[in-house]
C-alpha positions in Angstrom: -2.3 -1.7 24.4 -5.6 -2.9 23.2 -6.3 1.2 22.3 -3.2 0.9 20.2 -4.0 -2.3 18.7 -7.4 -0.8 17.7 -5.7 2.3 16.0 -3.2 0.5 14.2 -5.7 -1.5 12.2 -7.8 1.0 11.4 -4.7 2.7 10.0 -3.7 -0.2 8.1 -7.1 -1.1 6.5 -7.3 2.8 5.6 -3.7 2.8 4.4 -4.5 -0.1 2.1 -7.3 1.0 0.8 -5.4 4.1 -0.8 -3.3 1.2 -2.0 -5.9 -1.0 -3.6 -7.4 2.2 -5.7 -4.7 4.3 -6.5 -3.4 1.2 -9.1 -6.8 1.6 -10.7 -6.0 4.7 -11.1 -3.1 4.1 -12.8 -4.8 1.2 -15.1 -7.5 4.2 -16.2 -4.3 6.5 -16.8 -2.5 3.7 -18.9 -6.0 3.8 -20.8 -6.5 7.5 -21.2 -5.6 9.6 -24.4 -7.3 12.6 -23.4 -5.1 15.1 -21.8 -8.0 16.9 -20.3 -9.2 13.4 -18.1 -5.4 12.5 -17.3 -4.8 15.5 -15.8 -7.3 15.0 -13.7 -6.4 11.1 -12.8 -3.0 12.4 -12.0 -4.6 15.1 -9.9 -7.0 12.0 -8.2 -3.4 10.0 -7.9 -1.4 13.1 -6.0 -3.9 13.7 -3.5 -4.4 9.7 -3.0 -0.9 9.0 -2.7 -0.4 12.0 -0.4 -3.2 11.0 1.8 -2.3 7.6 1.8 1.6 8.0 3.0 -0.1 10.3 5.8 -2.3 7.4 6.7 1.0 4.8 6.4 3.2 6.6 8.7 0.6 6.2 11.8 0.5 2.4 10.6 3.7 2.0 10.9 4.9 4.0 14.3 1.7 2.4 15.6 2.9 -1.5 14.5 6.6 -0.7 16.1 4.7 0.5 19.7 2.9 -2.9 19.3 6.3 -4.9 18.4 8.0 -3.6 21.0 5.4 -3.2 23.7 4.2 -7.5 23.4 7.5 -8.5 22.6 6.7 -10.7 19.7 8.9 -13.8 18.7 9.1 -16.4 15.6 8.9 -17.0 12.5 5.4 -15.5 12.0 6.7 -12.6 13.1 9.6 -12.4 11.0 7.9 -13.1 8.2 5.3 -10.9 8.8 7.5 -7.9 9.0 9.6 -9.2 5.7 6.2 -8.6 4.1 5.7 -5.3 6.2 9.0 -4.3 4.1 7.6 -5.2 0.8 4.2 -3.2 1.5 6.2 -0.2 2.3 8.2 -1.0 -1.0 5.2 -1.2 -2.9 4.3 2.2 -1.8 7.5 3.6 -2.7 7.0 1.9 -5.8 3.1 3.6 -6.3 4.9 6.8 -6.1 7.8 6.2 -8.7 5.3 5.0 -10.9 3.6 8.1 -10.6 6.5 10.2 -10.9 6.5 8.0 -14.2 3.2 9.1 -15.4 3.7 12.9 -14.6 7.0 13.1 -16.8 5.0 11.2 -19.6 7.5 8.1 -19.2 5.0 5.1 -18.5 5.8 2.5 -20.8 3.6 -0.1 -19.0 0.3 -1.2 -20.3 -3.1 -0.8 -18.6 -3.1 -5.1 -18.2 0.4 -4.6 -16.5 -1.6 -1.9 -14.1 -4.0 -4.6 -13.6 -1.8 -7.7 -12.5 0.3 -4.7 -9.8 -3.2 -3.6 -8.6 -3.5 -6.8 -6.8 -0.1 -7.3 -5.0 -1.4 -5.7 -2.1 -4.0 -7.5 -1.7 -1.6 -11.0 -1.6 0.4 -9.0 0.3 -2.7 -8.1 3.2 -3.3 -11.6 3.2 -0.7 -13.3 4.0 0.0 -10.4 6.9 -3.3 -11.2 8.3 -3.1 -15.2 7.7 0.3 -14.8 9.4 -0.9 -12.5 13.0 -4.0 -14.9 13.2 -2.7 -18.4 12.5 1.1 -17.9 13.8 1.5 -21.0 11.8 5.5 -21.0 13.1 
């Protein structure tokens, strides 16, 4: 189990790393008025979002071996995977915004990018604070 362990957080760090620079990305889109330099942020933004769901997916599947392999019970636990849920949402929500950005329908400004950009990193927090401590 300690192999899978190992795996899984190097899957989740590289997973949210992808999610830690692809809102920049989007803060630099929300920026840009040259078409020539957003197509290539939304070309950057493709292949990040791309490689990061390919990086999430092993994160995941990994996480459930773990869950189910150790058993885990509490309220750390359940409030671990409640914020499990919301990461996964805030990917979803990467790619719709995206989506947005491709269609030429972002309405958001670059500050709103900004304050979004660092969800996930509240998010990995309180994950980690949560499988350390086990504070319930």
């Amino acid at each position: 189990m300690l192999w899978i362990k190992a795996f899984h957080i190097v899957f989740i760090a590289s997973w949210f790393a992808g999610l830690f620079y692809l809102p920049r990305i989007f803060v630099n889109l929300a920026q840009e008025t040259n078409d020539v330099a957003s197509a290539r942020l939304l070309l950057m933004a493709r292949k990040l979002l791309r490689f990061t769901t390919m990086l999430a997916v092993p994160a995941v599947l990994l996480g459930v071996w773990l869950w189910l392999g150790y058993g885990f019970r509490g309220g750390w636990m359940h409030a671990k995977l409640t914020l499990v849920l919301l990461v996964i949402g805030y990917h979803h929500a990467c790619g719709s915004l995206l989506k947005k950005f491709e269609n030429g329908a972002n309405k958001r400004s670059h500050v709103w990018y900004r304050y979004f950009n660092e969800v996930p990193v509240l998010l990995l927090a309180a994950i980690v604070i949560l499988v350390v401590v086990k504070p319930f």
